[in-house]
C-alpha positions, -999 to 999 in steps of 0.1 A, spaced: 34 -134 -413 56 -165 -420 89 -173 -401 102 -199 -425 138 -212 -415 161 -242 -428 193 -252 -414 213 -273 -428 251 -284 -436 265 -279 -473 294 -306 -481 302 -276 -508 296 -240 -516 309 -219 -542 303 -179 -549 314 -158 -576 306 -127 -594 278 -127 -619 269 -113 -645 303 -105 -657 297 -68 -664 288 -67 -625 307 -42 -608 344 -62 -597 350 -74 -565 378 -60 -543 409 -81 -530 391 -79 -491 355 -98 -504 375 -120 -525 398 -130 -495 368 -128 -474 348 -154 -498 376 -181 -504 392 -180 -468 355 -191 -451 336 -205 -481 353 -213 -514 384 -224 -503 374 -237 -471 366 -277 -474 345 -281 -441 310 -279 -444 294 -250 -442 263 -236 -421 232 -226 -440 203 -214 -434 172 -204 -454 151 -176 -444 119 -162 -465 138 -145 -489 172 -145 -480 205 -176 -480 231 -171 -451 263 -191 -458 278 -189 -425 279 -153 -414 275 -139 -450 238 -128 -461 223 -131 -493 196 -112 -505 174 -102 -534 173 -136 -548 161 -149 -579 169 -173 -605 165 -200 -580 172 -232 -592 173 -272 -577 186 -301 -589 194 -336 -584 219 -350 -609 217 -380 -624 235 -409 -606 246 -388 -575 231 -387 -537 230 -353 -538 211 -317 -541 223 -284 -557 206 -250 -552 221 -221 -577 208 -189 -573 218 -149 -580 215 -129 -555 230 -95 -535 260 -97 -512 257 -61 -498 265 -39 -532 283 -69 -551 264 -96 -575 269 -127 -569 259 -164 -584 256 -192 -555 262 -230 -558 254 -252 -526 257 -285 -522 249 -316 -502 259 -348 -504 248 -364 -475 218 -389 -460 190 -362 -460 198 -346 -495 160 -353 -506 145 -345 -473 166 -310 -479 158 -307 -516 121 -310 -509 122 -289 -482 136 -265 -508 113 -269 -530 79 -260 -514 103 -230 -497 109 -216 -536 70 -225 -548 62 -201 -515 84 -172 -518 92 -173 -553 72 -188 -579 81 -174 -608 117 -183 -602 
């Protein structure tokens, strides 16, 4: 058995209901989500397990559609992904922007190619 982990700090994360015929989100997760993640502007704790993303104190499971990028012209890594937040579906963007964005992305990588390759 594997005990994958990364930790690392996101410059910016963003959640939100996906698909769009998803069940709707009540006021309290909504509050909950912008007052510690979208609306918040420090960095936020994440951390990577085998198959599940925990934004600060908020878990993520059932993931798929895992994407990473590096865009063009920017120092900087993006991991998308859908995944559960308890009942609710949600879409994910994180983001770094600092020194060890490749180290990170890579990191990433070989973590997808292991516990999901046929996202």
């Amino acid at each position: 058995m594997s005990d994958f982990q990364l930790k690392y700090l996101a410059d910016k994360v963003h959640v939100h209901r996906w698909p769009q015929d998803s069940p709707i989100w009540d006021d309290s997760t909504i509050s909950q989500l912008d007052s510690s993640i979208n609306k918040n502007p420090e960095k936020k704790q994440i951390t990577v397990n085998e198959t599940t993303v925990q934004i600060e104190n908020i878990i993520f499971y059932s993931l798929n559609r895992i994407g990473l990028t590096i865009p063009l012209f920017k120092d900087e890594c993006t991991m998308i992904f859908e995944g559960m937040l308890g009942d609710l579906s949600a879409h994910v963007h994180i983001t770094i922007k600092h020194g060890n964005f490749l180290g990170i992305f890579n990191q990433l990588i070989a973590w997808r190619q292991k516990f999901f390759p046929s996202s």
